[in-house]
C-alpha positions as CSV (number, residue, x, y, z in Angstrom):
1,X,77.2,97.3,152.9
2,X,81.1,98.1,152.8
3,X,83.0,96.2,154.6
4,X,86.4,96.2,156.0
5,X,87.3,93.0,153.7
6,X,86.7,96.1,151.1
7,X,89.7,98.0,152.3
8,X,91.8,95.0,152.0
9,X,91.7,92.7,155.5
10,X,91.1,88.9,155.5
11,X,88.2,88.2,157.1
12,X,89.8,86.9,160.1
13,X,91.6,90.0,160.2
14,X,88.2,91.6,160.4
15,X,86.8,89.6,163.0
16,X,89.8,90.4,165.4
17,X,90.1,94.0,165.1
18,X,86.4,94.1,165.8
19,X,86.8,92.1,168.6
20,X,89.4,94.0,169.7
21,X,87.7,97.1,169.5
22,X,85.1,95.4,171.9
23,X,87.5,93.8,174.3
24,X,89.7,96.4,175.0
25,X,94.0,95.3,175.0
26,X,94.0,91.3,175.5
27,X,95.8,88.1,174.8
28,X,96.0,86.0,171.9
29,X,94.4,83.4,173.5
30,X,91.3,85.9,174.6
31,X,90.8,87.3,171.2
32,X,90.6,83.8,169.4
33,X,87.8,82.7,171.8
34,X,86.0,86.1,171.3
35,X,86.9,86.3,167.8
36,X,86.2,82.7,166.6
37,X,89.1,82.8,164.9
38,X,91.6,79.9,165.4
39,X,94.2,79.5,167.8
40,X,96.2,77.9,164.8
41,X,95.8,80.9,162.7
42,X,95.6,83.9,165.6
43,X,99.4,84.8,165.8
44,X,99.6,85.0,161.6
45,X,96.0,87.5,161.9
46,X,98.0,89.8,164.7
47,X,100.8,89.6,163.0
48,X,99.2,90.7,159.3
49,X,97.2,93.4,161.6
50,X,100.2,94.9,163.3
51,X,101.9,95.2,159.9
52,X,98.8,97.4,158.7
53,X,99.6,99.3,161.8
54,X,95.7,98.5,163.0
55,X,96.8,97.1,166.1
56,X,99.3,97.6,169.2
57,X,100.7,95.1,171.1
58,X,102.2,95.5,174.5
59,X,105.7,93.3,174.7
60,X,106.3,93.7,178.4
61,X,103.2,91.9,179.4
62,X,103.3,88.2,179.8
63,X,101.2,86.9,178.3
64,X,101.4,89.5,175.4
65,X,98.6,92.0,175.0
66,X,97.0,93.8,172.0
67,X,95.1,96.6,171.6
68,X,93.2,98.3,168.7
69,X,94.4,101.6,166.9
70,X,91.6,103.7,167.2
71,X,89.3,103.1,164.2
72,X,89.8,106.5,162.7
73,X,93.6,106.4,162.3
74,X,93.3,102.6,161.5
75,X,90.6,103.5,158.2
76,X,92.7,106.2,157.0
77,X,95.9,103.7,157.0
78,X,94.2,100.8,155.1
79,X,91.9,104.0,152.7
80,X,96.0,104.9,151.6
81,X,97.6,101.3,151.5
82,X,94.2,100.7,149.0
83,X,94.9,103.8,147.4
84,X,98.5,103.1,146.6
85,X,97.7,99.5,145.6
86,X,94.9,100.9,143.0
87,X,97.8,103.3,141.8
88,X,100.5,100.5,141.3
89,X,97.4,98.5,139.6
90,X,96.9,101.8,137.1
91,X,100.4,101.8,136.1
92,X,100.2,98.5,135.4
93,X,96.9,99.0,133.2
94,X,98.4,101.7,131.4
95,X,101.5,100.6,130.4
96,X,100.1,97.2,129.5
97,X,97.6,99.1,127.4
98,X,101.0,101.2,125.5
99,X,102.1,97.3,124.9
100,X,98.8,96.9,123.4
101,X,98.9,99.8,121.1
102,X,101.9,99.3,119.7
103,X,100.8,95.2,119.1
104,X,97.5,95.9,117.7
105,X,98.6,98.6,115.4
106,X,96.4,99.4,112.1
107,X,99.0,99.6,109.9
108,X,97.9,102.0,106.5
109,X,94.4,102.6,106.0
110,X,93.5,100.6,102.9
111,X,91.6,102.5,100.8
112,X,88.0,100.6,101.7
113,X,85.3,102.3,102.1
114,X,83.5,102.0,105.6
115,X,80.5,104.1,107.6
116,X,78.9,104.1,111.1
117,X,75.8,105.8,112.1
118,X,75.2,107.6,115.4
119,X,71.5,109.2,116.1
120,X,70.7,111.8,118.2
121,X,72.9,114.6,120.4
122,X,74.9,112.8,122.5
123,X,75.8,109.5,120.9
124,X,76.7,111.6,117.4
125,X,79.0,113.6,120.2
126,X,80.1,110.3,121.2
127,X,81.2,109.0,117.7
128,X,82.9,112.6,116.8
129,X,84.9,112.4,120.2
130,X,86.0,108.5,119.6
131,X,86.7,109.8,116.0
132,X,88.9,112.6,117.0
133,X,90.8,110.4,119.4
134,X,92.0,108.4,116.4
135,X,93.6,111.1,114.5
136,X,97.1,111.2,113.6
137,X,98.1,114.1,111.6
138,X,95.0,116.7,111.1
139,X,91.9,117.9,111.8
140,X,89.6,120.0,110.2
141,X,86.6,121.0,111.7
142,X,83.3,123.2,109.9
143,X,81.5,124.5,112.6
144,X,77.9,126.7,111.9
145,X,76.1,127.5,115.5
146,X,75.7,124.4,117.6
147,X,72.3,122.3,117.5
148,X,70.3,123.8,120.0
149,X,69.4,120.6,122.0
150,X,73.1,120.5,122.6
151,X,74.8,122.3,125.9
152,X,77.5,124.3,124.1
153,X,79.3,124.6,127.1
154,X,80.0,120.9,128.1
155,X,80.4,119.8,124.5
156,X,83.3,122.9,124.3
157,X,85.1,121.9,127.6
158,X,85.0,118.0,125.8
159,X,85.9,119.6,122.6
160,X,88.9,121.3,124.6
161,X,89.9,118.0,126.3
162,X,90.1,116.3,123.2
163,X,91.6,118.9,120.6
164,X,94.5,119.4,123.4
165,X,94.9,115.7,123.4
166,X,95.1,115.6,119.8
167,X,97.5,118.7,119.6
168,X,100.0,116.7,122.2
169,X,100.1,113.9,120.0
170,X,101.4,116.5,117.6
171,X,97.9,116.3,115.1
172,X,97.2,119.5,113.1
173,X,93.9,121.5,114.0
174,X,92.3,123.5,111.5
175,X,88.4,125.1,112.5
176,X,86.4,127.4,110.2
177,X,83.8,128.8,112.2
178,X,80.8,130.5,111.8
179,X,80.5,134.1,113.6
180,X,77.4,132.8,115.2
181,X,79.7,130.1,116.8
182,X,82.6,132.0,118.1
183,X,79.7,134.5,119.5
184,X,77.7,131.8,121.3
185,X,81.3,129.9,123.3
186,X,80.5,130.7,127.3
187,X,83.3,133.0,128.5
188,X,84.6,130.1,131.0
189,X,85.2,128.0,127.7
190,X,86.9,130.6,125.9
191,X,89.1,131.2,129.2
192,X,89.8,126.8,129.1
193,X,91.1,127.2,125.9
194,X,93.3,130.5,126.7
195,X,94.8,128.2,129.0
196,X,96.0,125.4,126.8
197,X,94.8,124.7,123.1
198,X,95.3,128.5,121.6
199,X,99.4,128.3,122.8
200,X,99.6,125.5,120.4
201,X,101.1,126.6,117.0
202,X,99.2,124.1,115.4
203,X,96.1,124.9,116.6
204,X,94.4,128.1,114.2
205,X,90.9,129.3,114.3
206,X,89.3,131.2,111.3
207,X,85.7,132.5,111.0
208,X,83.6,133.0,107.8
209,X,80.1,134.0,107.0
210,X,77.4,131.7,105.4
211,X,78.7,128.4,106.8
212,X,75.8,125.8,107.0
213,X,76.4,122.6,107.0
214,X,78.8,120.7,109.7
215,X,82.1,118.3,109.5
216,X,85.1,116.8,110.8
217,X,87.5,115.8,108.4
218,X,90.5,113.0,110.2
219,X,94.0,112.4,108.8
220,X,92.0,112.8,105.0
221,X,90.6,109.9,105.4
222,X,87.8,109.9,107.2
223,X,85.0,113.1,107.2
224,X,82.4,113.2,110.1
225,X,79.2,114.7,108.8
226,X,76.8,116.1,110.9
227,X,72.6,115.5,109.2
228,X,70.4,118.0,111.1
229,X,66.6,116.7,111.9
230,X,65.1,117.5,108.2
231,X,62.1,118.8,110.5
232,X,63.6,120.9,112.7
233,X,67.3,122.2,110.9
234,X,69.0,123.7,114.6
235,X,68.6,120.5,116.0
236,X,71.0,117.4,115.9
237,X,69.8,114.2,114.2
238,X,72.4,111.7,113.5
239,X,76.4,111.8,112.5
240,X,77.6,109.9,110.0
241,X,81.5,109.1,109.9
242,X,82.6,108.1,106.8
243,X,86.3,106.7,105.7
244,X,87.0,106.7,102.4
245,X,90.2,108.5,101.2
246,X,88.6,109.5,97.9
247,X,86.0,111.0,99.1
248,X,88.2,112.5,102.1
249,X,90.4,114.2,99.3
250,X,87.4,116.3,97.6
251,X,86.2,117.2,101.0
252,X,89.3,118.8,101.1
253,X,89.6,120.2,97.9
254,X,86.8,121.9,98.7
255,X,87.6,123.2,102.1
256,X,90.8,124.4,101.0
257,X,89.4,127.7,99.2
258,X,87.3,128.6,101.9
259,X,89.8,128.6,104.3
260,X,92.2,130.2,102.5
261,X,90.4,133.8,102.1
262,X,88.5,133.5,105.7
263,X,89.8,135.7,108.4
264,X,91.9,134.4,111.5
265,X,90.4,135.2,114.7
266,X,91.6,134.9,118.4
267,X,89.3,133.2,120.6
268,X,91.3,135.2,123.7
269,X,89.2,136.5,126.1
């Protein structure tokens, strides 16, 4: 059950305002004996509660009286003061985390060769998103029609997130498409990336026929290949990303060709 110790008051600070809300305005001394909180410790509650703006107090009375903000106003006060601290905290985070980059840096990839796995639809999206993040200076994408257990859709507004990302971070894009692929984008999708990846210059889009197979070559180092389910070929079965710079370069070598006599197309819609 949320409480208000989850919007940031002490527990004693708790216990008076709920008393309070019960009492109506009353002393200090009234709202420790109804509060169970101490006399030793009331003044330093009221005090932390009147800063929160949660309470009144009335200063021509003697003794002095309190009463409650109503609860409303009060929530909506402590739901910001939580919401700027949580900001403050973010900034922190992320600028701690920009530290972080620049400590743990990679340096130069060295040349070793190294594979992961990922099996079915959404953790081999997984792995080609986390693979995409990592890219520097290009990437180039063969794309036939989507597996079919995949929503083209969400994976196109992720795609979209990510390549934009990528593009800000100054990163080359290169996609050679199959007709059936440009075809098959939702017109909302196509509309997303009207709105931010197709202004980039170094974003381009070419379609060709008779692309099959799938893959995601990163900084020519590492290639993403996507395996379909040997018994059912629309379907996703695994995605294997691969970094080996050797290997990377004949990917290329071969892509090159291919991409050089396909036809640019505009995804604008």
């Amino acid at each position: 059950m949320t409480t208000l110790r989850d919007l940031g008051l002490s527990e004693y600070e708790a216990r008076v305002y709920r008393s309070l809300l019960a009492t109506g305005p009353t002393t200090a001394k009234e709202l420790s004996r109804a509060s169970d909180v101490p006399m030793g410790r009331i003044y330093d509650v009221l005090n932390g509660l009147q800063a929160a703006e949660m309470i009144r107090s009335q200063n021509a009375s003697r003794p002095k009286k309190y009463a409650p903000i109503e609860p409303e106003t009060a929530l909506d006060r402590l739901l910001e003061d939580k919401r700027a601290e949580l900001e403050a905290e973010m900034e922190q985070y992320e600028s701690a985390v920009g530290e972080l980059a620049e400590q743990l840096d990679a340096g130069e990839p060295t040349g070793e060769q190294f594979w992961t796995v990922a099996f079915g639809p959404e953790n081999t999206v997984e792995l080609l998103m986390e693979r995409m993040a990592a890219a520097t200076t290009r990437i180039v994408m063969v794309a036939p029609k989507p597996a079919s257990q995949l929503d083209l859709g969400d994976v196109s507004e992720r795609m979209a997130d990510e390549l934009q990302a990528a593009l800000d971070r100054g990163v080359e894009v290169s996609i050679l498409a199959s007709e059936d692929l440009i075809e098959a984008i939702p017109p909302e999708v196509l509309r997303r990336y009207n709105r931010g990846v197709l202004s980039n210059p170094k974003f381009e889009v070419r379609a060709t026929d008779g692309v099959e197979g799938s893959f995601t070559l990163i900084d020519r180092t590492e290639v993403c290949i996507d395996v379909p389910n040997p018994l059912a070929p629309d379907e996703a079965f695994a995605l294997i990303a691969l970094t080996d710079p050797e290997f990377a370069a004949t990917v290329i070598d071969e892509f090159e060709p291919s991409w050089e006599t396909a036809e640019a197309v505009s995804l604008e819609n």
